[in-house]
Every structure is written in C-alpha cells, then in structure tokens.
C-alpha positions in Angstrom: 6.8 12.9 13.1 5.5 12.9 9.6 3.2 15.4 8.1 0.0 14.6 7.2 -0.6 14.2 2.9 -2.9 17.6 2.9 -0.1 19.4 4.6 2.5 18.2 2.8 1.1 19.7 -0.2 -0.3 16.8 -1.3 -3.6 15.5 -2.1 -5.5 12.5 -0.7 -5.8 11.0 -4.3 -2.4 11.4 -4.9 -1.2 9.6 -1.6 -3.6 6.9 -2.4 -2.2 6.3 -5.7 1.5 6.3 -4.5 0.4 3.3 -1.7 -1.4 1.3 -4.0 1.9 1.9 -6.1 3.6 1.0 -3.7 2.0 -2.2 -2.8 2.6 -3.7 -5.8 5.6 -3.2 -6.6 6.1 -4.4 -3.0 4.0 -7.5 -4.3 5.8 -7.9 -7.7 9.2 -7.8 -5.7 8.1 -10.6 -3.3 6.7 -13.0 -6.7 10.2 -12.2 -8.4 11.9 -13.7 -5.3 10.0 -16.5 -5.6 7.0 -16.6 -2.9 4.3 -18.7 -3.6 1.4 -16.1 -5.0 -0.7 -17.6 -2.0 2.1 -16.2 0.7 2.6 -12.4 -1.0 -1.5 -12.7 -0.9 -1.5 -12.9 2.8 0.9 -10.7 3.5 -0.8 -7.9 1.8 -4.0 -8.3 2.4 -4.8 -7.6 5.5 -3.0 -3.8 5.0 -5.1 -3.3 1.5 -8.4 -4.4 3.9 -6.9 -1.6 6.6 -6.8 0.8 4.1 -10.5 -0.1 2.5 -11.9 0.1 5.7 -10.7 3.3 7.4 -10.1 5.1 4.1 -6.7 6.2 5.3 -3.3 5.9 3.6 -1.0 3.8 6.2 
C-alpha cells in the first residue's frame, strides 16, 4: 500500500500540484489523439470535482 504524501516526505501542496500536473497532460494526451474536447471534458471532470470536494489528492 502506498504512503500517504505527508509521510512520504512530501507536502500536500506539492502532491496537489503534481495531480493537477498530471491531469493535464493526461488531457493534452487524450486532444493530441484526437478526442473531441467535449469527450476529454467528461472524462475528467468528474475526478477534478472529487478532488474539489474532499480536498484529497486521488
């Protein structure tokens, strides 16, 4: 099992960062393969909404 970001060494912020990173490249990927903007939309949204409400880093 994984370690949590604080005892990994590192910090909340910098966990955030590296998801949100993370997602968009994810999304850039999925536009340079040629999804409609509408489809990489829904696929990530409902993970960034996730994240916003519980504040965690999936």
């Amino acid at each position: 099992m994984a370690e949590p970001a604080s005892s990994a060494g590192l910090s909340t912020r910098t966990s955030g960062s590296h998801f949100l990173d993370t997602t968009a490249e994810y999304q850039w990927a999925r536009d340079a393969a040629g999804l409609m903007p509408s489809t990489v939309d829904q696929l990530v949204k409902p993970v960034l909404e996730i994240h916003e409400h519980y504040d965690l880093v999936p």
